[in-house]
Every structure is written in C-alpha cells, then in structure tokens.
C-alpha positions in Angstrom: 93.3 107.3 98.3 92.8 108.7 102.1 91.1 111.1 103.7 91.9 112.5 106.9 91.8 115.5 108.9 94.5 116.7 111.3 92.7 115.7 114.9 93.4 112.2 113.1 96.8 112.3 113.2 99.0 111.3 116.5 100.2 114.3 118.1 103.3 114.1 120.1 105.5 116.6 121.9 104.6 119.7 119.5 103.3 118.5 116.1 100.8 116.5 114.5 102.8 113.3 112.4 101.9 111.9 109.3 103.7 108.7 108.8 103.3 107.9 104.8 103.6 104.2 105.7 100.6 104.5 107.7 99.0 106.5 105.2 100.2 105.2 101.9 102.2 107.7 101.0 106.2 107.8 100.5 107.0 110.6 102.3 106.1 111.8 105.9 105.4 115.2 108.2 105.6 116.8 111.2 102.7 119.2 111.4 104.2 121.6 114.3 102.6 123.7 116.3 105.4 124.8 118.9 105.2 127.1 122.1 107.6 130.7 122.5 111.0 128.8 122.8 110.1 125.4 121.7 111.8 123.1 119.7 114.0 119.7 119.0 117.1 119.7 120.2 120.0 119.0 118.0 119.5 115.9 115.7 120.2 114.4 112.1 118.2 112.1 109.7 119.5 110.0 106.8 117.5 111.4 104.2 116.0 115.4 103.3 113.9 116.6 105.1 112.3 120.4 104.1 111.0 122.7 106.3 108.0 125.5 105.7 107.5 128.1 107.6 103.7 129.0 107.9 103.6 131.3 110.8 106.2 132.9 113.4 109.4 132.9 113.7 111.9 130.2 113.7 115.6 130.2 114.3 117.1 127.2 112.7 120.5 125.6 113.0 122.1 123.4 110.3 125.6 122.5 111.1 127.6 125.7 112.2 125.1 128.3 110.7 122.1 130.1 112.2 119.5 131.6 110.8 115.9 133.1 111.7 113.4 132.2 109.3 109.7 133.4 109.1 106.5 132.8 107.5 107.1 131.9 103.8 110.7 131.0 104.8 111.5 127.8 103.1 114.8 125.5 104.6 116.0 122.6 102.7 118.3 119.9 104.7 120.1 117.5 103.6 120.5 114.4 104.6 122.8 113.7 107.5 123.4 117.2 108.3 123.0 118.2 112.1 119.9 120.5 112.3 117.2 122.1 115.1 114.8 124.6 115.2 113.4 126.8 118.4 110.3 129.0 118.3 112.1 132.5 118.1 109.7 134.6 118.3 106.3 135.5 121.3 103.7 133.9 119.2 103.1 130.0 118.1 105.4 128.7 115.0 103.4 126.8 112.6 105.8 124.9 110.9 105.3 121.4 108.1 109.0 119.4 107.9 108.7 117.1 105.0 110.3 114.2 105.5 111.7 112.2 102.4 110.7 108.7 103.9 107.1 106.9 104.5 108.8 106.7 108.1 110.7 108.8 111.0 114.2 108.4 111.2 116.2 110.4 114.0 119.4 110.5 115.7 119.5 112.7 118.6 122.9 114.5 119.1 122.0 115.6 122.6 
C-alpha cells in the first residue's frame, strides 16, 4: 500500500502520470489537465485504455468517428484502435485515461 498525492507524480506535457509499475499497481493514468485546444495527436496502444471526463469539453477521435464529450462523459477504447483527444471547449479539460497496463505504451501515428 502507497500513498501519494498528485504534486508527487511526474508531470509531462499536459497531465500528471501514474505508472502502476512504479506504484505497484497493474494499471496506469494520465491525470490531464490540458489548455483550450490541447491535446495528443493521433496515436494507438495495445491494450484499453478508458477515458473520464471530469471537466470541459473534449472532442475525441477513435478511428473515423468524432465526437465531443463533456464532464461525466465516459469513452472506452479498445486496444489498437487509432484515437486523440483536443480540448474543445475555452476552459481547462480535466480528463483521467486509464490505462490497462502497469506501463505506457504508445505509437504515434503523426
């Protein structure tokens, strides 16, 4: 058992990560906190990966379809499938993207 608060966690580009290896846990998380028009571009990973929309406004791609999602919006991704996300709306997108590995695993498509 761990405890650890959020300044804890590396943060890089937009989000906090918690990597389960690190933490002893099999699964880990990007914590995102992303700017008006932020966002990853275009990318895949070989496992789900589940997205929860706390706050904003997202608009998220997976494969050919688009779709804006807000707070309480819930996507789930399977594994392999092409996928992004870009702040969509004028506020900060708060955002947690389970990942279903106890490490990162991404192929950039851009």
């Amino acid at each position: 058992m761990s405890f650890i608060n959020l300044e804890q966690l590396p943060f890089v580009g937009m989000s906090h990560e918690f990597v389960g290896q690190t933490q002893g846990a099999p699964f880990s998380a990007y914590l995102v906190t992303a700017k008006p028009g932020q966002g990853p571009a275009l990318h895949t990973h070989p496992y789900v990966e589940v997205a929860f929309t706390i706050q904003g406004s997202a608009r998220i791609t997976l494969g050919d379809e688009t779709r804006e999602v807000s707070a309480g919006g819930i996507v789930v991704i399977p594994a392999g499938m092409p996928h992004r996300f870009v702040n969509a709306g004028d506020a900060t997108l708060k955002q947690i993207d389970v990942h279903a590995s106890p490490t990162f695993i991404q192929t950039d498509l851009v």
